[in-house]
Every structure is written in structure tokens, then in C-alpha cells.
N, C-alpha and C positions, 0 to 999 in steps of 0.2 A: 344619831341617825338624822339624815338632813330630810324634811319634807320636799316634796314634789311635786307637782301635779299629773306628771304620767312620767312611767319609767318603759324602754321598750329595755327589757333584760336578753343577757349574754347574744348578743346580735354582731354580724361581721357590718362594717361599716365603711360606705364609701364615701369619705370625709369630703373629698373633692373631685377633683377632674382626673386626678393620679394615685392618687391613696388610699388603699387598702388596707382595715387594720379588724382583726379578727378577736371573737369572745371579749367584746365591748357591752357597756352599759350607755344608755344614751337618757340623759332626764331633763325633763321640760320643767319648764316651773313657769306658768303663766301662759302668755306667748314667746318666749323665747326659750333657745335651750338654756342650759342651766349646765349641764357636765359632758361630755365624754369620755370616758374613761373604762379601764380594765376591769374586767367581770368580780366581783366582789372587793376592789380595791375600796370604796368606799360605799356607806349604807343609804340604802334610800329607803322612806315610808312617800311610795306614792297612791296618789287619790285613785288611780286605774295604773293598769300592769297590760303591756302586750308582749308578749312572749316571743322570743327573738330566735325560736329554735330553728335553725336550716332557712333563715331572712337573712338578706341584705338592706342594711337601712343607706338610703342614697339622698340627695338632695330632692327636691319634687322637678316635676322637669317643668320647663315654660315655653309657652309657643305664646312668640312676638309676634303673630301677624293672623288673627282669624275674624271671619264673619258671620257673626249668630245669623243675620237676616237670608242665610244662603244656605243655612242646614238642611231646608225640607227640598234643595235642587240637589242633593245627593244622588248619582247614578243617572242625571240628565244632561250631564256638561261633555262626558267623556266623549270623543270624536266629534264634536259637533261643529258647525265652519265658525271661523273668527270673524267678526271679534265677537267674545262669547260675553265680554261684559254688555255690550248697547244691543245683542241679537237677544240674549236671554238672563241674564242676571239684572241690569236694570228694570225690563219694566217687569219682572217676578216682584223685583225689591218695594217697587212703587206702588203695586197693587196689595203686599201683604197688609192685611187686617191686623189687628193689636192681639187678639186672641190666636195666631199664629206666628207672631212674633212670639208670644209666651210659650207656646211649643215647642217653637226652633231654639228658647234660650236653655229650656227642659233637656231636648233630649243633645243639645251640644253640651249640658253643665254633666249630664249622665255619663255622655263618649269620652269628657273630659278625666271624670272622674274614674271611670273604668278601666283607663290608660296610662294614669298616672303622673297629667297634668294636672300642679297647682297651682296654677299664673297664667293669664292669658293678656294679650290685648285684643281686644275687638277693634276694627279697624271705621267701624260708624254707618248705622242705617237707620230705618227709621221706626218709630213707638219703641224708643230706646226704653222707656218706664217699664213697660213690660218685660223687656229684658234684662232690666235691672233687679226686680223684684226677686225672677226667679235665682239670678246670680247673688244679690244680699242672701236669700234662705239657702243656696247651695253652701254659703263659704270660701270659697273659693276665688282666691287672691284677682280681682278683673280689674281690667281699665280700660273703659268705655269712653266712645264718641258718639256723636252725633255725624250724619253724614252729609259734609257741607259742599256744595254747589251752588251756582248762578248763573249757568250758561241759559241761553234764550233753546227753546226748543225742546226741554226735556217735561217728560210727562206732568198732566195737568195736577196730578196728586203731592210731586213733590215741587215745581213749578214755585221760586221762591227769588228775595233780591238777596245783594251780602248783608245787608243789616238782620234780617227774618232767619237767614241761617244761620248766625251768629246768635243769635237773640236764643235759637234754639238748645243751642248747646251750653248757654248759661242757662236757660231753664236746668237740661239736665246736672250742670254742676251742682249749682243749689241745694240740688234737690237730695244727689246721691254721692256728691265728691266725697269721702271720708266715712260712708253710712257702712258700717261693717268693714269686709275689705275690697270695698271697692273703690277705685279713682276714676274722673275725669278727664280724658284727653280734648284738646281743640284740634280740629282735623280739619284737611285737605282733601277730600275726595280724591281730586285727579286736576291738577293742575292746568289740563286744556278745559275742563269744567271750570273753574275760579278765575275771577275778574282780581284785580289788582286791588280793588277794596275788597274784597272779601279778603285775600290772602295778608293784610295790612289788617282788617280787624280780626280776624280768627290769631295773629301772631300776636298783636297788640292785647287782647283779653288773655290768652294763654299767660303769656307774660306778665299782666297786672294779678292772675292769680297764681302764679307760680307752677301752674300747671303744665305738661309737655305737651307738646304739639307734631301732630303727625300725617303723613301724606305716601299714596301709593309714589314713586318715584324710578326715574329709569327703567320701566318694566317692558315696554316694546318701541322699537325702533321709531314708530307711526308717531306715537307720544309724545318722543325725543321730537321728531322733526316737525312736532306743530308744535313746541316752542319756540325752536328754532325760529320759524316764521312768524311766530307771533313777536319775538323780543328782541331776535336777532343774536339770541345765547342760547346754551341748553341748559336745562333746566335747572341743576345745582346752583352755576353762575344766575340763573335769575333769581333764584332763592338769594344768594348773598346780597344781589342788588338791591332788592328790598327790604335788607335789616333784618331777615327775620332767623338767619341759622344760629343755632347752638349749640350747646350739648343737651339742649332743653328738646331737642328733633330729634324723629324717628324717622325715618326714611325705607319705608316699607322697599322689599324687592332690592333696589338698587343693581342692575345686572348689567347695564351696557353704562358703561363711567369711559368720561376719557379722564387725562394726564392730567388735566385740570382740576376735576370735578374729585377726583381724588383728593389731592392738597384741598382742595376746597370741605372736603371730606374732616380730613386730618387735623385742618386750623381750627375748624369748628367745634372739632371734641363728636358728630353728628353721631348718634348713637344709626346702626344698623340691623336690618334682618333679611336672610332668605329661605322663600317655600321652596324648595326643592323640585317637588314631585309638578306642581304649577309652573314652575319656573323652564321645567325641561322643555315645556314647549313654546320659552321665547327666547331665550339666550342663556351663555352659562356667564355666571361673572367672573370676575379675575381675584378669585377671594386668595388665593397665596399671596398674591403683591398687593391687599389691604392689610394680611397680618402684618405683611413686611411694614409696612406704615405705621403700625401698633394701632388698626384698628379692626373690632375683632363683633364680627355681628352676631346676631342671635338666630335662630330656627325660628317659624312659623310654619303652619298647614294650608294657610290659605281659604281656610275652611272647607266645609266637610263636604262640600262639593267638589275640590279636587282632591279629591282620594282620602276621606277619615280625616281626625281630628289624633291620629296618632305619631308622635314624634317619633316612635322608633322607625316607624318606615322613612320618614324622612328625611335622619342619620343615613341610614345606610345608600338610601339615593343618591344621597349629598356625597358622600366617598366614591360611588363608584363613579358619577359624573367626573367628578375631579380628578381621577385615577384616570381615566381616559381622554381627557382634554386638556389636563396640564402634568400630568405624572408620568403618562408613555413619552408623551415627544419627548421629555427634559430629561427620561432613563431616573425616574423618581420615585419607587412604587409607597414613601412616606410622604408624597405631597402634602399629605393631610391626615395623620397618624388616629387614631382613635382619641387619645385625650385629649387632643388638642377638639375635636370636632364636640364631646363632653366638656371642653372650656366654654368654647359656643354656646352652649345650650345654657348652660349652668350660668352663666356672667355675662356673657351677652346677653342671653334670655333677662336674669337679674338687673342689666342698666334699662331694658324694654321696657321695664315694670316699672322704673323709678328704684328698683332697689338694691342698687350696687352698693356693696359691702353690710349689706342686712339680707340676703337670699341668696343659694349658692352653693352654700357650703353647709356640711354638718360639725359646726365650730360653739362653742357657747358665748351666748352674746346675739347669735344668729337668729334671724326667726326663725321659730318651729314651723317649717314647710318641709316636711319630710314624706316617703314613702318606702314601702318594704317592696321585696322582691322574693319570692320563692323560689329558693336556690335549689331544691331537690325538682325540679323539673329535669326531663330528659335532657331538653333542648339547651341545657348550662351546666353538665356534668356528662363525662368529665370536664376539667379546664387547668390548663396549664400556665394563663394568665388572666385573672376574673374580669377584669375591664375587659380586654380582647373579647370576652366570650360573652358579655353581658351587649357588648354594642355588636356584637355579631348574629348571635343568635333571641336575644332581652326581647322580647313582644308585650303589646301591651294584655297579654291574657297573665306575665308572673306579678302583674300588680297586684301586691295582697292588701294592703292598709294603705290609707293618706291620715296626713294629719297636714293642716293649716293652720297658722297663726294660734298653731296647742293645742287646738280643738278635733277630732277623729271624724274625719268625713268618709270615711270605710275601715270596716276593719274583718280580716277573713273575705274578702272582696265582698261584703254586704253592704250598701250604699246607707249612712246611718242620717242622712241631710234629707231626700229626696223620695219620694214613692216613684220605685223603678219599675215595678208591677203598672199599675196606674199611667205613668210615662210611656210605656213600650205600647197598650193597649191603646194610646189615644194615638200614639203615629200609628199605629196598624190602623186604625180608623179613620187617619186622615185619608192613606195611602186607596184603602177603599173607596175613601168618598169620592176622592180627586181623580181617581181612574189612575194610579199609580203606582209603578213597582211592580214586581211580579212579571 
């Protein structure tokens, strides 16, 4: 009998982006898996048992591209005039206090958890400590920035040069890079924010600690064309110019690319992501002809101020978009087939995080980032093909268990990390205090 440290028994299991394999045994042994295999083919004595009856055990899903500092603007972004990031997300961001930053990391590590995410990247704001702290005690696989800018003109609170911004985000390396599971990113804010020293020491310290470095990128038109003016290139090419791409980049959004910025894309290895449901109101991208390229981005939400911290809606966004902007013209209705958009999430989400070919997949060898799914819901039975039905109809209410790096951060949808009681009562009380909601 082989010891274990958790065994999820006779469970169907969605191995990957395509495979489906039924009345499985899946056992963890540390942080990683340890077996998959056929229901009593071999014996296990595990330390904890979660019972696999009427579950699908799937990968955990990951969203590349969110903002803790923007969770308590939930329900205040929707129709409001552009541009919503310098009318009402900046100075929100500039004025949050550290003890609301600790909220917003609460109850986004809660939504996360509830959902089914267990990977995120936070895209970088400010009293990141406090949002670190709560993501260390969640579990829950993060990679956090700080949020760097230099431009003359912005609020006296975060009002900084590139060295102080930089300075910042090796504070928070230091402090939390490798502390449980969380990592440090070196970011870009937004490229008409960064000075040319900043963008040259934020690459330059990334790279001296092996760290990835990441930037919102191609996200509207306006953006585009004040590089344009500023460099005399767009944006990608300026990035090349300066030395700084690689496959060590994330390139948040990316949705308006020309022919260049593509190959520029492609030679770099530059990892990608798009928020869907955020993105519909700047551009759609041309993500068929980046697969064609073999480059293959990840899902993000954008945070939970555009629309939840839930990836399934953001799947299904993402296909109908594309079904109508590049599938009807071309008489295509597989532009973008279900697995393939479950490779996205799963592997793109996985290089987001840093962890291509260690997250992804339920393989052994894999980290233990897995989740269950309660297949005896209405809304996934019948089904005639379980992927089709699970990205069709899958919400984040059949999240039953997470587990992360081996460890059970829900199980029976009970949050076993976090006082969810406690969390929900303090936003309700924020929302009071602040005259909000409702």
C-alpha cells in the first residue's frame, strides 16, 4: 500500500484541455501529484480522503490579469464615460488606505476561491504588504507587483521618480517573493505613465532577479497613439528597442497588434492574456492568427470591477466574441472550439504564473492545483460531451473543493483558509459606511 498525503477517490478526471477519463483515483503526495490512475488499480493509505462521487477533478483554473486594489469598485465602473482608468480607478487607487487594501485582498482571495481560481496575477497597486499577507494565509498560488509609474502630474499620494518606484517593488520582492506561494512581478503600469528610466530599471532588476515583468499593453487606441508620438513606434517595437522583451514578459490585454508587433510577439517567446468581458469595450483582438503564430495567451477578469473575478463567464464571452468577429465572416462556426479556449486558460494561464509545465494539467509530477466540480448539478446533466457541457453551462457555483500546492483550501464548498462569515460582514460594512451598493 503506497502512502499519500491526500487521495481524491473514484473521481472522473479532466486530465487536460481534451481528456476525459472516468472512475479515476488521483493522489497527491506532498505538493505534487503522485498517481492518476484507475479506481482500485493500485492501493493507497492516504493522510485525508475526499470522495470523488458525482466530481470532476479538473486543473484549477488561472486568471492572468487581475487587480486586488479595484475589488471594492465593483458595480461602480459599469457605463460610466471613458477613460474610466484616470476618471475613477486611479485616484480610488491613490487614496485606498492599507486597511482596505487588506479587504479588497479578502474578499478578491474569497471570489477567487469560490470560483475556482487557483492562480492569479495581480497586475500592481499600492500597500501591496497588506495584500500580500492576506494572499500568503489564503494559499493561493499569486504573483504580485507593485504599481510603477513616473509620469509628472499624478496624484500627490503616489506622486514618485523611477528609482522610488523601483525601489518599491524590491521592497516588496524581498519581502514576499517565494513566502508561501507567492511571487513577485516587476511592472509597467502603462507605458504613457513610464519614463525610459523607469522602463530600463523595472527590466533591468526583473532580470537581475529572474523575475517576470509585466505591463497593461495594446489596450486602446489612445495609448497606442501616445507612443506613437512619443517614440515614433508603437509600443511593442518600443519595448524591443529598449532591450527589454522576452519570454520573461507578460503583456497584459494586447488587442489592437499590427503585423509587426506580432512577429515582435512571436520572436520574443512574450507570454500573453485577454479579459474578455473588459476588453469588449475596446477592441476585439485577432487571437486566431496569434495561434496561427503558436502563440497562445491566457484569460484574465480584469478584476472585479469588470464584472467578478469569475473565469467561466469570461470563456464563454471570449467564444461568442470571436464567433462573431472572425467565425461568421470566414463561414467558421470552430474559430475557436472549446478546448482549445480550456488550453488558454490552462497553459496560457500556467506560463502567466511562471509555471509552464508544472500547472495545467492533472498529470503526476504536476503541482497539486486542482479543483472538483459537482457534476450531478441540473445545469451539466444530461451531456453528450463533458467538456462541451462543462464550458457551456460550468459556473463558478459547481466549485466544490480547491486544493493548491497539496494543501485543501475548500472542500464541500467550505472555505477551510479564510473566515468567510467575518469577510462578507466587513464588506457589508464597508458598503454601509461608504454609502455604497444597494
Amino acid at each position: 500500500m503506497e502512502a499519500c498525503s491526500l487521495l481524491v477517490e473514484n473521481v472522473t478526471v479532466m486530465r487536460d484541455f481534451e481528456t476525459i477519463e472516468k472512475n479515476m483515483d488521483l493522489a497527491v503526495e506532498g505538493e505534487r501529484i503522485l498517481a492518476v490512475v484507475k479506481h482500485g488499480e493500485r492501493e493507497f493509505q492516504a493522510k485525508r480522503v475526499i470522495s470523488g462521487r458525482g466530481k470532476l477533478v479538473m486543473p484549477g483554473l488561472i486568471d492572468s490579469h487581475m487587480h486586488t486594489g479595484q475589488q471594492l469598485l465593483k458595480g461602480l465602473v459599469l457605463d460610466a464615460k471613458p477613460i474610466i482608468w484616470t476618471r475613477i480607478m486611479l485616484p480610488f487607487e491613490s487614496t485606498l488606505p492599507p486597511e482596505k487594501m487588506r479587504l479588497s485582498a479578502q474578499t478578491a482571495a474569497l471570489e477567487m476561491i469560490k470560483s475556482g481560481t487557483t492562480g492569479f496575477v495581480d497586475a500592481g497597486s499600492y500597500h501591496m504588504d497588506a495584500a500580500a499577507e492576506v494572499y500568503a494565509e489564503s494559499g493561493l498560488r499569486g504573483c504580485l507587483s507593485y504599481s510603477t509609474m513616473d509620469e509628472e502630474g499624478l496624484p500627490e499620494s503616489i506622486a514618485m521618480d523611477a528609482e522610488q518606484a523601483v525601489r518599491e517593488t524590491d521592497l516588496l520582492y524581498d519581502h514576499w517573493n517565494r513566502q508561501g506561494n507567492l511571487k513577485v512581478y516587476y511592472s509597467l503600469r502603462a507605458l504613457n505613465s513610464c519614463s525610459d528610466r523607469l522602463t530600463e530599471l523595472a527590466a533591468g532588476h526583473a532580470k537581475d532577479r529572474g523575475a517576470m515583468l509585466q505591463a497593461h499593453m495594446n489596450e486602446y487606441q489612445g495609448e497606442i497613439d501616445g507612443i506613437i508620438r512619443r517614440e515614433g513606434m508603437r509600443p511593442f517595437g518600443y519595448l524591443e528597442k529598449m532591450g527589454v522583451l522576452s519570454s520573461r514578459f507578460l503583456g497584459a490585454h494586447s488587442l489592437i497588434l499590427s503585423e509587426e508587433e506580432k512577429e515582435i510577439i512571436r520572436t520574443y517567446q512574450v507570454k500573453l492574456c485577454h479579459c474578455p468581458f473588459s476588453n469588449c469595450g475596446k477592441a476585439v483582438p485577432d487571437t486566431p492568427d496569434l495561434i496561427r503564430r503558436g502563440i497562445l495567451p491566457g484569460f484574465g477578469t480584469d478584476g472585479a470591477a469588470h464584472g467578478g473575478l469569475s473565469l467561466w463567464n469570461e470563456l464563454r464571452i471570449f467564444r461568442s466574441v470571436m464567433n462573431i468577429y472572425h467565425g461568421v465572416p470566414n463561414k467558421n462556426p470552430k474559430v475557436m472550439p472549446a478546448e482549445l479556449l480550456f488550453q488558454m486558460l490552462f497553459e496560457g494561464g500556467a506560463a502567466a504564473i511562471d509555471e509552464a509545465g508544472h500547472c495545467g494539467r492533472i498529470e503526476p509530477g504536476y503541482k497539486a492545483d486542482f479543483i472538483t466540480i459537482h457534476l450531478d448539478a441540473g445545469r451539466l446533466i444530461p451531456s453528450g460531451n463533458l467538456i462541451h457541457t462543462l464550458f457551456e453551462c460550468g459556473e463558478a457555483g459547481d466549485v466544490q473543493d480547491m486544493v493548491v500546492n497539496g494543501a485543501c483550501l475548500m472542500e464541500n464548498r467550505e472555505v477551510k483558509v479564510l473566515d468567510e462569515e467575518r469577510i462578507r460582514f466587513e464588506a457589508m460594512e464597508y458598503m454601509e459606511k461608504e454609502g455604497v451598493g444597494l
